[in-house]
N, C-alpha and C positions, 0 to 999 in steps of 0.2 A: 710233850703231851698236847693234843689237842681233842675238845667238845665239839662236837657239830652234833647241828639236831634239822627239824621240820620249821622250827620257830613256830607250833602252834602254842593255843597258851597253855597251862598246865604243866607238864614233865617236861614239855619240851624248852620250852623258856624258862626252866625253874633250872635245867642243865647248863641253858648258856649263861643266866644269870648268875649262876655259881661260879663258873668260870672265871665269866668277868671280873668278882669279888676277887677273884684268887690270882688273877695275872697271869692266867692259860689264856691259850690261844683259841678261838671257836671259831664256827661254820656252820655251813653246811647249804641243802640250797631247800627253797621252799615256792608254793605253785606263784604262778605268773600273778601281779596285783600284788605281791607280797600278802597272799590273803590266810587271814586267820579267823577264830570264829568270831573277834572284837573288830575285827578289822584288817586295814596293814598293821605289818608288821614295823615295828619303829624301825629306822636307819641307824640305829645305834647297836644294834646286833648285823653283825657283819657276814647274811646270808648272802647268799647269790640266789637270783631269780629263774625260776625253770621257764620258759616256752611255752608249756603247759597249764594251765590252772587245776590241773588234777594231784591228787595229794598223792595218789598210788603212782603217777611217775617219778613224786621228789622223794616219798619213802623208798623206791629202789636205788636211788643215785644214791642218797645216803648211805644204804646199808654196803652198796658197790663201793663208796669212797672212802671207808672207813677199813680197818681192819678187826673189829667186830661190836655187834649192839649189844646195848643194853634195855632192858626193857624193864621197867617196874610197873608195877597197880599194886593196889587195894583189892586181890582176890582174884580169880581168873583171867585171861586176858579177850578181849570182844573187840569186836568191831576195826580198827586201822593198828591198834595193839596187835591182835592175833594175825593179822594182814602181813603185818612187820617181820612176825618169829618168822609166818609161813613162806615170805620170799627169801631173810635169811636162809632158811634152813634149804629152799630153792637154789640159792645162789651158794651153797655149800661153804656159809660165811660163819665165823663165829659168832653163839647169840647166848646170850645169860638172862633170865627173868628174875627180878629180886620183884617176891611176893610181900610188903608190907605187913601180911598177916599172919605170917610164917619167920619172919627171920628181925630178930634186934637189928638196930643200925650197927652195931658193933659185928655182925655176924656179917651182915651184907657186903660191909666193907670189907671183913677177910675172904669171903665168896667172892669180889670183885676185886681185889688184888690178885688172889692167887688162880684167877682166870685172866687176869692182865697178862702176869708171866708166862703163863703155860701157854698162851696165842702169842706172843709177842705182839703186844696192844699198843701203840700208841693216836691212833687217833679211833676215839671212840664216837659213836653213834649214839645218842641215849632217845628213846623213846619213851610213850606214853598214853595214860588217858588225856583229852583236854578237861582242863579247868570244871566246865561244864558238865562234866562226867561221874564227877569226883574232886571237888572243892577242897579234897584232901591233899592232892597229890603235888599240889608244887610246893608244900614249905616239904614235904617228905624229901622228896628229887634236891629238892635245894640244901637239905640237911645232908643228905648220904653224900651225893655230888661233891659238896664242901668238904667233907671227911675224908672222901678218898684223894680230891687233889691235896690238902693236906698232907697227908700220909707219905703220897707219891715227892714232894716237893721237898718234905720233912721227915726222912723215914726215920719210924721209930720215936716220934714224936705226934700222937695223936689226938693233941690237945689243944 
């Protein structure tokens, strides 16, 4: 199993971060500058640098290098979120949206298990709002994230 993300802050670092915790493997690549809305991105998340500084060429390498995303928010998806499903869903890639306002973590996680299986998942994509968007959304990302590689690592042990 492997994480990759954007490494912006919010969903997307709240992905790798869980990773890390967990002893998965992560990625992914992010714009030229290592640029985030804080800044660079630290050297201790192991992205690779795009050529670009635009965020819409590193969200299609991702969703292209991944075998499918995942996307969460807090309610509808706007802005580089809705960006994300609609080149997924462009690149004929698999894409999952776990709505925080709709679904337990306990549901999410069987929503995102048993779309693991059925795509044959192992390196996933996770996307997001940033930080700034919705102050909510990385302990969310970080909780579910934590869960599922759990799960995945531990099956049948979700604790």
């Amino acid at each position: 199993m492997k994480i990759i993300s954007g490494g912006q802050t919010g969903a997307d670092q709240a992905a790798l971060d869980a990773a890390i915790k967990c002893g998965v493997e992560h990625g992914g690549w992010l714009p030229k500058g290592r640029k985030t809305e804080k800044g660079p991105l630290p050297g201790r998340y192991r992205l690779q640098e795009m050529s670009s500084g635009n965020y819409r060429d590193r969200t299609e390498k991702n969703i292209l290098e991944s075998d499918g995303t995942l996307i969460c928010s807090h309610g509808k998806l706007s802005r580089g979120s809705a960006l994300t499903e609609a080149l997924a869903i462009r690149h004929n890639r698999p894409c999952l949206h776990i709505n925080f306002n709709h679904y337990s973590e306990a549901r999410a996680v069987d929503a995102i298990m048993a779309w693991i299986l059925e795509n044959t998942i192992t390196t996933i994509n996770v996307a997001g709002p940033r930080a700034s968007g919705d102050p909510l959304i990385y302990e969310a990302v970080f909780n579910l994230i934590s869960a599922v590689l759990r799960h995945l690592i531990h099956p049948g042990n979700r604790e």
